[in-house]
C-alpha positions in Angstrom: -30.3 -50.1 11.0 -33.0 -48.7 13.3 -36.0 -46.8 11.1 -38.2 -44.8 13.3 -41.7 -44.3 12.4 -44.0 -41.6 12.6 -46.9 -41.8 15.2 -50.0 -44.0 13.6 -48.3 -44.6 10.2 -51.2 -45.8 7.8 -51.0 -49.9 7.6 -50.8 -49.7 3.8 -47.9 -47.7 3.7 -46.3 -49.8 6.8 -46.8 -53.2 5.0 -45.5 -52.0 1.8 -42.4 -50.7 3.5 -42.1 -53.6 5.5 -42.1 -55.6 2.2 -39.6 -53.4 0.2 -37.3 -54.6 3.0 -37.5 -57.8 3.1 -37.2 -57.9 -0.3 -33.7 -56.3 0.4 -32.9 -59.3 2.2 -33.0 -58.0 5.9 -34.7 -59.2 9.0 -37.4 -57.2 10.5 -38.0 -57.1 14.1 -40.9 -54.2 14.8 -41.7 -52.7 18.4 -45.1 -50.7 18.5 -45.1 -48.4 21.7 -47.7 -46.0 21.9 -46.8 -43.2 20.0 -44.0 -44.4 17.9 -43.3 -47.7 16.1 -39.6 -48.5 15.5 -38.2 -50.9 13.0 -34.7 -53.2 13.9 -33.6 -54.0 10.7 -31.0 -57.2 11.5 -28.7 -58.5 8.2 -26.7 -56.5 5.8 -27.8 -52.9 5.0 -25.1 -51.5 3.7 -27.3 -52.1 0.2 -30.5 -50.3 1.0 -30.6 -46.4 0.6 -30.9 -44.7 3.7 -31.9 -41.1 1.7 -34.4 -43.1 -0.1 -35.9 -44.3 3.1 -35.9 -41.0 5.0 -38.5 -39.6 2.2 -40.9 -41.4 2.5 -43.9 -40.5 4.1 -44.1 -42.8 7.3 -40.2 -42.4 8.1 -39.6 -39.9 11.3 -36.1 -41.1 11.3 -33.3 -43.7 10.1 -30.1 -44.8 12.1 -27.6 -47.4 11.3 -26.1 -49.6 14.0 -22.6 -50.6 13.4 -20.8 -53.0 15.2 
């Protein structure tokens, strides 16, 4: 799963998002660039709610990556 930030997402709101998914049991991988930040999420996903993550705040876009 690939989560695409918006540009200059606020660090609180990065971090807790960042912690929500590792709590979910999935690697992060992040890659800043220089106007968007995107997220590789590596493990199973299948279990986190890609609706729930598209409204939030800080989310531009979510993709999943299949095999």
């Amino acid at each position: 799963m690939i989560i695409i930030l918006k540009e200059n997402p606020e660090a609180k709101q990065m971090n807790d998002l960042s912690a929500w998914l590792q709590e979910q049991g999935v690697e992060l991988h992040a890659t800043k660039g220089l106007h968007q930040t995107i997220l590789g999420l590596i493990g199973d996903t299948s279990r986190i709610d890609i609706d729930l993550i598209k409204q939030m705040d800080i989310v531009d876009d979510v993709k999943r990556v299949q095999e």
